[in-house]
VOKE-534375 format. One record per atom (N, C-alpha, C): x, y, z. Coordinates in steps of 0.1 Angstrom, whole numbers, plus 5000, padded with zeros to 4 digits. Atoms other than C-alpha are relative to their C-alpha. Layout:
<atoms>
XYZ/...
</atoms>
This chain:
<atoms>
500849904994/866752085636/500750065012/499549894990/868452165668/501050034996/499049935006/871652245649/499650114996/500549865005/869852495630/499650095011/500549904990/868452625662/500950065012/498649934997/871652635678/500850134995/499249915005/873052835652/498950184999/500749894997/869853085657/500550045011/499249944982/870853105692/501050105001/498949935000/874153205684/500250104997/500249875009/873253475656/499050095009/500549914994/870553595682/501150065011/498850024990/873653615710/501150084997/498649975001/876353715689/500950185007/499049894996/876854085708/500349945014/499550094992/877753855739/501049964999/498650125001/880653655725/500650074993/498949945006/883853735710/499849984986/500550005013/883353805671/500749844995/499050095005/886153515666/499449875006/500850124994/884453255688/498550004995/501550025005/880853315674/500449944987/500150075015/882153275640/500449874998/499450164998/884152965649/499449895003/501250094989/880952815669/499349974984/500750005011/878952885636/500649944987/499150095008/881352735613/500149855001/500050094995/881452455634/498949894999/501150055006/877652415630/499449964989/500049995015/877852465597/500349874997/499150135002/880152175595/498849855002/500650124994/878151935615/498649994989/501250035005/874752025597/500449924985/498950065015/876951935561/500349855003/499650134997/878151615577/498949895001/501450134995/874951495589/498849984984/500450025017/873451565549/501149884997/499350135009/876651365539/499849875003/500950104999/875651085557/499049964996/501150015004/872151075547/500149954986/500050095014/873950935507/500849945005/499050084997/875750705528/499849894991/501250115009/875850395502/501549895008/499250104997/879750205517/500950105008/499349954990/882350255541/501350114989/499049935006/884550375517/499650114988/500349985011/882250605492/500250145006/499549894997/882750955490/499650095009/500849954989/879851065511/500149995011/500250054986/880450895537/502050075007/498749954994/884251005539/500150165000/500349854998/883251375532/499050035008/500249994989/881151355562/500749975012/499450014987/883451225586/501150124999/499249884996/886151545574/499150085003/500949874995/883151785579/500249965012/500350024989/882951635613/501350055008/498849944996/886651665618/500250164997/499949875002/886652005606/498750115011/500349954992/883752085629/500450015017/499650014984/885351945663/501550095001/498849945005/888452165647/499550115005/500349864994/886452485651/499450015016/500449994985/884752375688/501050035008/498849904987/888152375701/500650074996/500049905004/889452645686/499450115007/500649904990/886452885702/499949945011/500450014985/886152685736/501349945007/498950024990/889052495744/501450094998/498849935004/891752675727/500050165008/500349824998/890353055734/499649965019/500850004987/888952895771/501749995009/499449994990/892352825782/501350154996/499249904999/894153125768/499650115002/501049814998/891253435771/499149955010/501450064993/888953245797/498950135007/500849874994/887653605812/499250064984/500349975017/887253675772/499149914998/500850095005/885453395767/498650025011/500750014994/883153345796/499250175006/500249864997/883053725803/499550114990/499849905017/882753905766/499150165007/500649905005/880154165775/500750095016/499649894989/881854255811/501550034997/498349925005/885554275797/499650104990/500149885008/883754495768/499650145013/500149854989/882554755796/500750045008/498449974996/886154715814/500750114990/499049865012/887554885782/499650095002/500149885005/885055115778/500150105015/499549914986/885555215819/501250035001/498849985006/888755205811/500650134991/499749865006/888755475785/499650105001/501249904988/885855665805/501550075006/499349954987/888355695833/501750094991/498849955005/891655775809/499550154992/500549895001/889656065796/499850095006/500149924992/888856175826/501150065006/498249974990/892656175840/500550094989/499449875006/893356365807/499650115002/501049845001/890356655813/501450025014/499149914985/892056675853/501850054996/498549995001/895456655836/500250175001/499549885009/895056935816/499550135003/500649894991/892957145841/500850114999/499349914996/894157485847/500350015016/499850014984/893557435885/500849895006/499450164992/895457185905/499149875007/501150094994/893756875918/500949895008/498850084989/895456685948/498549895011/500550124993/894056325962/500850005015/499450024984/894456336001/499149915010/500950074991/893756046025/499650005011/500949954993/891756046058/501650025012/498649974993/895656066074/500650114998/499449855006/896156396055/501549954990/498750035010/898556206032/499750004987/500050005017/899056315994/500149904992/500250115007/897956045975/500450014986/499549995016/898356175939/499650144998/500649835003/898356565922/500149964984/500249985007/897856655890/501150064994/499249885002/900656845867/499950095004/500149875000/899257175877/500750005015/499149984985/900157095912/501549975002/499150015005/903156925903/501050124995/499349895005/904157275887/500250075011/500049924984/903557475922/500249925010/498850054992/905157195940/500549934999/499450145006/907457025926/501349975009/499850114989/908856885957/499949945007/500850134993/906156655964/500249914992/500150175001/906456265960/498749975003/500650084991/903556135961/500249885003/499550164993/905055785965/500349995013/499849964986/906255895998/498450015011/501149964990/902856006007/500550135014/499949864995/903856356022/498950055006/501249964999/901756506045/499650124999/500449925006/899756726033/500550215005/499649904992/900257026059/501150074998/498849994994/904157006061/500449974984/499349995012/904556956022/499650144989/500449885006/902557256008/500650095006/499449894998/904057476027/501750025007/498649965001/907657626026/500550145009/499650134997/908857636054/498949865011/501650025001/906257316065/499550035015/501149964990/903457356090/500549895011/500350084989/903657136123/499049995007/501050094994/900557116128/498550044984/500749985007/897157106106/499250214999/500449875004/895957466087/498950025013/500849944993/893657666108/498250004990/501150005009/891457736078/499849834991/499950135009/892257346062/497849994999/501750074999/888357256046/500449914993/499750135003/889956906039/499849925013/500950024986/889656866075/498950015004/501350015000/886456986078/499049894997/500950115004/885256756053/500249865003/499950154995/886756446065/499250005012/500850014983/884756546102/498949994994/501150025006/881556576080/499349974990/500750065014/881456446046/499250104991/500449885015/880556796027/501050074997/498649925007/882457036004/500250095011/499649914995/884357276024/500650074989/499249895006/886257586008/500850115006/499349904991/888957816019/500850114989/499249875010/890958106006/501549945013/498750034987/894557976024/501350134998/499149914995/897658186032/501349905000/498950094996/900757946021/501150044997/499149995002/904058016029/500949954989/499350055010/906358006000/501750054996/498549914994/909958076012/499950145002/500349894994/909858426012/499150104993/501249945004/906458515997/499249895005/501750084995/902958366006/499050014987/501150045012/900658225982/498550025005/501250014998/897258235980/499649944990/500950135009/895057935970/498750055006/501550025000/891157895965/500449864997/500150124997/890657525980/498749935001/501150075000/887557295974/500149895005/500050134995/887557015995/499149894998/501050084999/885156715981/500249885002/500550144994/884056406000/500449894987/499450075009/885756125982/499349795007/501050114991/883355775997/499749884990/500350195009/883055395985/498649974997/501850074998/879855205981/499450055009/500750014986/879055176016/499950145009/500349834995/879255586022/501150025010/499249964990/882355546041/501150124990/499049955003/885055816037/501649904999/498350055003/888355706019/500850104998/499449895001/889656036010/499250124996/500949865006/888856405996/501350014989/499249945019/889856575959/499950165008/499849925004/891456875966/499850124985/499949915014/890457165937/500650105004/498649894995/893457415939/499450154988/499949885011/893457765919/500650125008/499349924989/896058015927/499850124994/500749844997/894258375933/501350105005/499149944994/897558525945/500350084993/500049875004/897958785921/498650095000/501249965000/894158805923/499850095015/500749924985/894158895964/501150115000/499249904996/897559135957/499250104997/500649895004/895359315935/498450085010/500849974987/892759295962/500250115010/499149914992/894959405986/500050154999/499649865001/896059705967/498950094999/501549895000/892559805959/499450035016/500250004983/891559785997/500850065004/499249904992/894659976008/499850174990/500249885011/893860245976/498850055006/501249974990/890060245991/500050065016/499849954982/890860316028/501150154995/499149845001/893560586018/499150114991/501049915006/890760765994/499150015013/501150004995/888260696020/500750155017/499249954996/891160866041/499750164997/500049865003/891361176022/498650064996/501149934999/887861206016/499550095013/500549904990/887361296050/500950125004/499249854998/890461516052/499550104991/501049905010/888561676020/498850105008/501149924993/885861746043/500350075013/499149894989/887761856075/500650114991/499149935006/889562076050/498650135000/501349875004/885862246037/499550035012/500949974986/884762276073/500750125008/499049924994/887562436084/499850134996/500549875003/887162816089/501450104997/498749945001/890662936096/500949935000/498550065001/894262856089/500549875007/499050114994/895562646117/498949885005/500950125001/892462446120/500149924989/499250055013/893162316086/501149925003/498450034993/896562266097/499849905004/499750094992/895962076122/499049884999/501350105006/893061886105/501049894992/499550005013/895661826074/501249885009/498750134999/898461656096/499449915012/500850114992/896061446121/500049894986/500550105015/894961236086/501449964995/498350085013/898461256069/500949895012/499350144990/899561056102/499649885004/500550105003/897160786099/500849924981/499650095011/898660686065/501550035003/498349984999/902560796074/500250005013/499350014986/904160616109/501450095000/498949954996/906460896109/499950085013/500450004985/907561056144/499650134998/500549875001/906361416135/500150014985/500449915009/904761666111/500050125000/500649844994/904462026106/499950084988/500249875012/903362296082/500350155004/499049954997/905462566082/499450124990/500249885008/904462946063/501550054998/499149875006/907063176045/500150124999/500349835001/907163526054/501450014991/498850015011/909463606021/500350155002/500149914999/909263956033/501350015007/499550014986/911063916066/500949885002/498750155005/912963576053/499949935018/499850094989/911763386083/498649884998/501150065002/909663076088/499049965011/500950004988/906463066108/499049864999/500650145006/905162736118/498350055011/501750025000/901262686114/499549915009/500250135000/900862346125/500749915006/498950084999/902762116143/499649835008/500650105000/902161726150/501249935005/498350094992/905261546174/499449895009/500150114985/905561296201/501750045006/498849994994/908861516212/500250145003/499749864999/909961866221/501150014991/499149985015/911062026192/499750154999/499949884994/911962426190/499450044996/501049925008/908962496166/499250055008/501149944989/906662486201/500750105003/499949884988/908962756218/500450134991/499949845007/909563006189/499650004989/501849965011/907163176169/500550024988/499550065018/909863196135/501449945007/498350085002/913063066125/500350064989/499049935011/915363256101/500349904990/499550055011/915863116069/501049994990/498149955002/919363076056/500349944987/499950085007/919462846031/499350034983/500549965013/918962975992/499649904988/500150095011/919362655975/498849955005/501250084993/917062465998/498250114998/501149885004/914562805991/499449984979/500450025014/914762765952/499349894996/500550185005/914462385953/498050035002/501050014991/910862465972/499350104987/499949935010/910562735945/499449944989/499450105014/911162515916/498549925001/500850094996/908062285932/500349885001/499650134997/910462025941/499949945014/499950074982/909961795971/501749985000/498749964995/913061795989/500049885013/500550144994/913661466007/501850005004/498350004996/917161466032/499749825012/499950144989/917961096046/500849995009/499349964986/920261226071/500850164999/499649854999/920761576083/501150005000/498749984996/924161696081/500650065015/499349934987/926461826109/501150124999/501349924995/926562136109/498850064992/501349985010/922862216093/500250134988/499949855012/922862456062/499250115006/500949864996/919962626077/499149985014/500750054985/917762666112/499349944998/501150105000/915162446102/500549905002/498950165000/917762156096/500550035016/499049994990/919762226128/498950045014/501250094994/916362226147/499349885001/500350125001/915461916137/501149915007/499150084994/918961786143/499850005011/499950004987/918661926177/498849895006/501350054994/915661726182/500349835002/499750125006/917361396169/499549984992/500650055013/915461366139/501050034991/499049985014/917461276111/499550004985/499749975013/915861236081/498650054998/501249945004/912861496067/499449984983/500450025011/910861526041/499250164994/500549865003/909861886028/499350014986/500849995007/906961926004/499450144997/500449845006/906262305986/498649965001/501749905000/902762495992/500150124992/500249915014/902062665959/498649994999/501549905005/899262895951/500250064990/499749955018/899063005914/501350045001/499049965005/902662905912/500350085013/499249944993/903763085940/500049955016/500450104985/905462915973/499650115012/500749944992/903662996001/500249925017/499450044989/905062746028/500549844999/499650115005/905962406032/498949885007/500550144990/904762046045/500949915006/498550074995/907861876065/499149905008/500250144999/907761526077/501249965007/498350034994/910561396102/499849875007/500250134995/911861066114/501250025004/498750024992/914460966140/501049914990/499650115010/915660696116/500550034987/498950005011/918660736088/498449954984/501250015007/916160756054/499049874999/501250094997/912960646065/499050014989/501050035009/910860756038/499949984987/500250085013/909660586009/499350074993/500749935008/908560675977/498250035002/501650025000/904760605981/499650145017/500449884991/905360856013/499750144998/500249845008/906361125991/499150014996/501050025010/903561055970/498850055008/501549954994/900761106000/500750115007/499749895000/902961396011/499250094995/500449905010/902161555985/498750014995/501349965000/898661485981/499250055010/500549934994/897761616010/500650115004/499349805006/900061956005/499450094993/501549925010/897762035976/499250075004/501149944997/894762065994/500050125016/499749874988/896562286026/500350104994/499149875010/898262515997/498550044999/501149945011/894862565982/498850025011/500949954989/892762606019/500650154995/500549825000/894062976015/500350024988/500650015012/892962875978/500249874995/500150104998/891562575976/499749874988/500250125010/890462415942/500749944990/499250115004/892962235932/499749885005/500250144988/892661955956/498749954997/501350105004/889061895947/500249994988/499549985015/890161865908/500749855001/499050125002/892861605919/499249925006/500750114994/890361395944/498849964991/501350045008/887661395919/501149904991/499150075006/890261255891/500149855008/499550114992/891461025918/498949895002/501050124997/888060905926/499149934986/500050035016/887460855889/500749894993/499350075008/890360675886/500149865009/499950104995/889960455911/498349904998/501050095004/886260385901/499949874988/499950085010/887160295870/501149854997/499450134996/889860045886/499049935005/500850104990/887259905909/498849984988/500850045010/884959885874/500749884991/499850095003/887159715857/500649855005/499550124993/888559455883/498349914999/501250074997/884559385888/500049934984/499850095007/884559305849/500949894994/498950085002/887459115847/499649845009/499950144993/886258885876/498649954994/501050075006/882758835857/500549964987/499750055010/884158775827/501349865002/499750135001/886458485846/498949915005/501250064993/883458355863/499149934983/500350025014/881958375827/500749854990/499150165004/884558145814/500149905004/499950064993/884757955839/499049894996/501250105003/881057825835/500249994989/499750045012/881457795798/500749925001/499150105002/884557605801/499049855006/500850144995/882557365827/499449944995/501050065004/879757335807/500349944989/499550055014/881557255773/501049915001/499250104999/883957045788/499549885012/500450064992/883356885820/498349924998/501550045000/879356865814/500049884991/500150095012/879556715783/500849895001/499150155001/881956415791/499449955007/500550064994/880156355820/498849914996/500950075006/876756345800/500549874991/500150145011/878456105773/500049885009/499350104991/879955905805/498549985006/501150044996/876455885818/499049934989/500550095008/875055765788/500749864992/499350135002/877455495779/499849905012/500450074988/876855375815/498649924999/501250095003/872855325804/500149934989/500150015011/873655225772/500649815004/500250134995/875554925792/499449935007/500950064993/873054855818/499049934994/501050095005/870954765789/500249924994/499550145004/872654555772/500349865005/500150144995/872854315795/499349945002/501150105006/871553975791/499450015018/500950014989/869253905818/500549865012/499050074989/871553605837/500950055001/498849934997/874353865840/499950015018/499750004985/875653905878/499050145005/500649944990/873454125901/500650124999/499149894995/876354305914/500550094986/499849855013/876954445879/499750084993/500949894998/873854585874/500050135009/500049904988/873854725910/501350105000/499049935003/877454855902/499550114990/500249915011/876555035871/498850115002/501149954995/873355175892/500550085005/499349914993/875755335913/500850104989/498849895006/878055465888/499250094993/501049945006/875155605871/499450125008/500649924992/873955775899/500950165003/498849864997/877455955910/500050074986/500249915011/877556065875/499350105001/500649894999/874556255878/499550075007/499249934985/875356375913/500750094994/499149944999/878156515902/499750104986/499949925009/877156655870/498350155004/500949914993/873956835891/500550115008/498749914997/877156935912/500950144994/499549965010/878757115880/498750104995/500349885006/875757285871/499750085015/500149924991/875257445902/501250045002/498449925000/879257545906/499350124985/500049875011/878157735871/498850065004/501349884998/874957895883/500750085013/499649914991/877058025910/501250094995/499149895005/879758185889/499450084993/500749895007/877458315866/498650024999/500950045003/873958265871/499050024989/500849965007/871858255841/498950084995/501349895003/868958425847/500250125003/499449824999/870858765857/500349994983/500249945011/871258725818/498949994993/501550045012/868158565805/499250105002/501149974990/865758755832/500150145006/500149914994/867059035846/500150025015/499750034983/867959145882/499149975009/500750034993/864959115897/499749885000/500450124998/864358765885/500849935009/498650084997/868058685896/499850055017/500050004986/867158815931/499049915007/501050064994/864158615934/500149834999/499250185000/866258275924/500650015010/499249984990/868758375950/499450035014/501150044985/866258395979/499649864999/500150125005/864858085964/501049925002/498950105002/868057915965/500450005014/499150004985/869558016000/498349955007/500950094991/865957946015/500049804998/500150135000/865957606000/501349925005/498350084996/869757566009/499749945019/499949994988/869057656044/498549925011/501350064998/865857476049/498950125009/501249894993/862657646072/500750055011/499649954990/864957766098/500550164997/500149895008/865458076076/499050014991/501249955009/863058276054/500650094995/499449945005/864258466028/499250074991/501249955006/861458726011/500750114992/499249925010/862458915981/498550054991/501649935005/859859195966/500850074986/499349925013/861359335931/498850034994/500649885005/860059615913/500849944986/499350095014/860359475874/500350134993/499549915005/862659735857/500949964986/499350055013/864259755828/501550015000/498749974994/867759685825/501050115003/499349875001/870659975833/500850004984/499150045010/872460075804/501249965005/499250044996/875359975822/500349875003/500050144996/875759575825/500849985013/499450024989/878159625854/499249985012/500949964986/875259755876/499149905005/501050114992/873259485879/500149875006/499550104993/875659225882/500650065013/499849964986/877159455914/499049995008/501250004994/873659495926/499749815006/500250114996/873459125926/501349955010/499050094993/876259015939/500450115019/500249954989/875959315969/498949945006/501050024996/872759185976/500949815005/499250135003/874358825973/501149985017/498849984992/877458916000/498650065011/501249974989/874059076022/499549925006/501150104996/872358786025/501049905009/499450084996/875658586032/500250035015/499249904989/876758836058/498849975012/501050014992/873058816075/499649865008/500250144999/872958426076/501349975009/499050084991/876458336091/500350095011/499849924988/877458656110/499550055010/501049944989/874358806121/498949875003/500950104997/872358466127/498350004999/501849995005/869058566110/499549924996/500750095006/866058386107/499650054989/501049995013/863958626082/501550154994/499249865005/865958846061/498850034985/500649975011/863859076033/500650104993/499549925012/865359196000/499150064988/500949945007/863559445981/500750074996/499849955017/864359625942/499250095000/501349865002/862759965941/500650084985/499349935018/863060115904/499050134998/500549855009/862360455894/500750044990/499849935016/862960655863/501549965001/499049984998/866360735873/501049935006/498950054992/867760535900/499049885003/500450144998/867660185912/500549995016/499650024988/867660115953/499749885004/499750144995/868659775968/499750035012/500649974985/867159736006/500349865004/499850104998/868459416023/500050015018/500550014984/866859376063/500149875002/500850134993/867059076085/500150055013/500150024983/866559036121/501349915008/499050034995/869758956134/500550055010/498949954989/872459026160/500050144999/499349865001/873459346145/501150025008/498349974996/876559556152/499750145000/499849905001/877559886153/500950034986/499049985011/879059996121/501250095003/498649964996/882560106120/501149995011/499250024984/883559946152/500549854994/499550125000/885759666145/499849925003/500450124989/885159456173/498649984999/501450025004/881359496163/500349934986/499750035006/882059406133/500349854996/498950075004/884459126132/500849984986/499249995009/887059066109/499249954984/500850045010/884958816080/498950134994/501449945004/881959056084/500550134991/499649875005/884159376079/500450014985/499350015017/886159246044/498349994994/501350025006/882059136037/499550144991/500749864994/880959516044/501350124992/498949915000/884459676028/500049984984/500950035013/883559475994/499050014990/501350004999/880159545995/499650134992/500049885000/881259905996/500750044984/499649965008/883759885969/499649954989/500850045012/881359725944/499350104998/501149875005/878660005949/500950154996/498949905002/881460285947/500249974987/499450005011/882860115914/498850024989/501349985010/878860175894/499950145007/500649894993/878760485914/499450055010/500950034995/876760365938/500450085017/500049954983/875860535979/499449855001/500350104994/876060246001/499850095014/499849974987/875060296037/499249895007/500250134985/874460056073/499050085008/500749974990/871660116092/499649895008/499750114996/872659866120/500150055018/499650004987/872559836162/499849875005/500050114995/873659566183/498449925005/501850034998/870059336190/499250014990/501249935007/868159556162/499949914983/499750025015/869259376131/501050084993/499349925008/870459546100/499650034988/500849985011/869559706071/501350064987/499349965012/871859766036/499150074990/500749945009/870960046017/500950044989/499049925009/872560135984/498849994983/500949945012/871360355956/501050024991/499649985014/872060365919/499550044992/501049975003/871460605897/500449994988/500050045015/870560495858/500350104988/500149945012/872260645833/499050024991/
</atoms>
């Protein structure tokens, strides 16, 4: 009887023990219960019963040691251990799973300790700097960048977060011999049991062709925003040298050259009379009213509608324009034809003391602002080409916006189809061990697996909120007004009662345009950020007004305020905020405007109107 109830034991037991030791134990039983029958026809010492009971017996103390002493002195953690060396493997291949997802990341991922020393990267980093060791333990500062830093980043949020134990993030600036990188950096708190800091996880992704393209849009924006107003000095303008002098104030904010001047053609009288002139030198255009024209080829070229570009004047000048300048020291000009249906009419000249100073992209805004002086005494050309222009640049600033939703888009997909989902299986293999354990198992490896359970779905609560921030769902499920009324919701609950964040939407139906509503959101979005860190508002209110036609976004808090357009009001974060803001409503079409004074708050207004 207790044999047999031993060998119940065992059969109840057997996901505890090693398959080879249970069956060995049970064999063993087997044996003994067989032996102890063979005894029972014992009839002499020598009868068969009795001697085929004592091999059963030998054959069962054959399988005891076998599963306890044999397997106890060569697997003893195997033996005594079975169900916690089974959950070593499977953390074991948990974690080698996970080292393959970071392997094979597209972003970089760099382990750094509370010394700022590179503990381990990933291949991706490995690829952008493959002249870190981390066996050396390099520090961090002085190995990323080429040539290295001597002291810690200004922006570093790895520093940050080792002073406070949350994520920081940066946009960095790293020298790379003789170009500069730009990374997007996630710094997260990396902490033991006991909540102490041991390191932070670097998340790398290099945006560096992302901020040139930035860049170029931001320098394309300001030089349109440029000529729009010369557009409008141009229409304001009543007579000739007002124009003029309108035309090369503006063209000398985009071109550091040392003078300008627009110059007429009396083709009658073969002399040239200047309109316009724009120096920092005495030069003989102030003291005489023409200049003789001498020069036939230099006439044709201008003719022809060629710009005419000299990187160093000769000695002695072909003609008095040249040999005026020389007198002046300016060496090298830049002469741009004024054509009116086809016929030249004067020029646009450009001079620099400096052996050829100007560059292609000079000629290029030359000449777009020669256009609209030729065509002041006839003018619609110039608005023909700034319309186009601003067409062409909406439709850059449209497509850059879908390009960055559509990686945002991926982004979360990728997270949620990769990262989510390993984590959930990794969280459920975790409960799936905590239950199987017998009930005398160690404490601590319950309480362990409570923890690991936990960080899991920490981090995978982490993961969905990274993806409601690249793409939030209910701007597709719901619509913009729902998506403005999560995103008040969200920053009030971020920011706890020390902000108030009121959001009134008018329920409209979507634009046909899908661009417009994710701009709308994400202006509003950059509103609210702008009002919370820069202007230190408690209440900010965002209100969605929809009519037939047009859609108007309204974003007020009670803040500091600024003066708009003043830099130093401003400051530098708030202005790229406010320069963004602008070139998202611009690329749907959209009128943005600031109704803002230092004390008063601030108010963002921008209208859209619905195809």
């Amino acid at each position: 009887t207790v044999l047999l109830a031993a060998l119940l034991f065992f059969v109840k037991q057997r996901l505890a023990l090693d398959p080879k030791v249970l069956r060995q134990l049970c064999l063993a039983i087997v044996c003994s219960i067989a032996a102890e029958l063979a005894f029972t026809l014992y009839i002499g010492v020598y009868d068969l019963a009795n001697q085929t009971g004592h091999l059963l017996k030998l054959a069962s103390f054959s399988f005891v040691y076998l599963a306890i002493v044999r397997k106890g002195f060569t697997e003893p953690k195997e033996l005594l251990f079975h169900e916690l060396s089974q959950s070593e493997k499977a953390l074991r291949l948990s974690e080698q799973k996970f080292r393959s997802l970071v392997d094979n990341l597209g972003a970089g991922v760099a382990l750094i300790s509370p010394a700022m020393e590179i503990l381990s990267v990933n291949p991706q980093m490995r690829k952008w700097f493959p002249n870190i060791d981390p066996a050396r333990k390099p520090i961090c500062y002085k190995a990323f960048n080429d040539p290295p830093r001597q002291g810690i980043c200004s922006y570093c949020p790895t520093r940050q977060t080792l002073q406070d134990g949350l994520v920081h993030e940066a946009i960095t600036a790293t020298p790379a011999g003789a170009e500069t990188r730009h990374f997007h950096v996630v710094a997260t708190p990396l902490k033991d049991e006991a909540g102490q800091m041991i390191g932070v996880i670097e998340s790398v992704d290099d945006i560096t062709e992302f901020k040139r393209a930035e860049q170029k849009l931001a320098q394309y924006a300001e030089r349109m925003a440029i000529l729009q107003v010369l557009d409008q000095d141009i229409l304001a303008a009543r007579e000739p040298k007002a124009l003029a002098r309108a035309a090369l104030a503006h063209l000398r904010k985009m071109i550091p050259c040392d003078g300008c001047c627009i110059l007429l053609f009396d083709h009658e009288h073969r002399v040239t009379v200047p309109l316009a002139l724009l120096a920092e030198f005495d030069c003989p255009f102030k003291q005489d009213d023409t200049l003789a024209f001498q020069c036939e080829t230099f006439l044709a070229k201008l003719k022809a509608g060629e710009t005419i570009t000299v990187g160093e004047v000769t000695h002695p000048a072909p003609c008095a324009v040249q040999e005026a300048l020389r007198a002046a020291g300016l060496l090298s000009f830049v002469a741009v034809p004024l054509m009116e249906k086809e016929t030249l009419i004067g020029m646009l000249g450009l001079f620099a003391r400096s052996a050829d100073f100007f560059r292609p992209e000079h000629l290029e805004l030359a000449k777009e602002v020669a256009a609209p002086v030729a065509i002041a005494l006839g003018w619609a050309r110039l608005m023909e080409t700034l319309a186009r222009q601003r067409r062409q640049f909406q439709d850059l600033a449209s497509r850059l916006a879908t390009a960055e939703q559509n990686l945002r888009r991926g982004l979360a997909r990728e997270l949620h189809d990769t990262v989510g989902q390993e984590l959930s299986a990794l969280g459920l293999q975790l409960s799936i061990v905590r239950h199987v354990l017998p009930p005398d198992s160690d404490p601590m490896l319950d309480q362990r697996l409570e923890t690991a359970t936990g960080i899991v779905e920490q981090t995978i609560e982490q993961v969905r909120t990274i993806m409601s921030d690249l793409r939030p769902p209910v701007l597709d499920d719901c619509g913009l007004a729902a998506a403005l009324r999560w995103e008040g919701e969200r920053v009030t609950e971020y920011y706890g009662p020390a902000l108030v964040v009121r959001v009134t939407a008018d329920e409209s139906p979507p634009p046909r345009r899908p661009d417009q509503e994710i701009a709308l959101f994400r202006i509003a979005q950059e509103a609210i950020m702008n009002a919370v860190k820069h202007a230190k508002a408690a209440t900010i209110a965002v209100r969605l007004q929809a009519e037939a036609d047009r859609l108007t976004l309204l974003v007020t808090d009670d803040g500091q305020g600024f003066t708009p357009g003043r830099p130093e009001s401003e400051g530098s974060r708030q202005r790229l905020g406010l320069i963004s803001m602008r070139e998202r409503a611009m690329a749907i079409g959209g009128r943005l405007s600031i109704d803002s004074k230092p004390g008063r708050g601030a108010t963002i207004r921008v209208e859209v109107d619905i195809p």
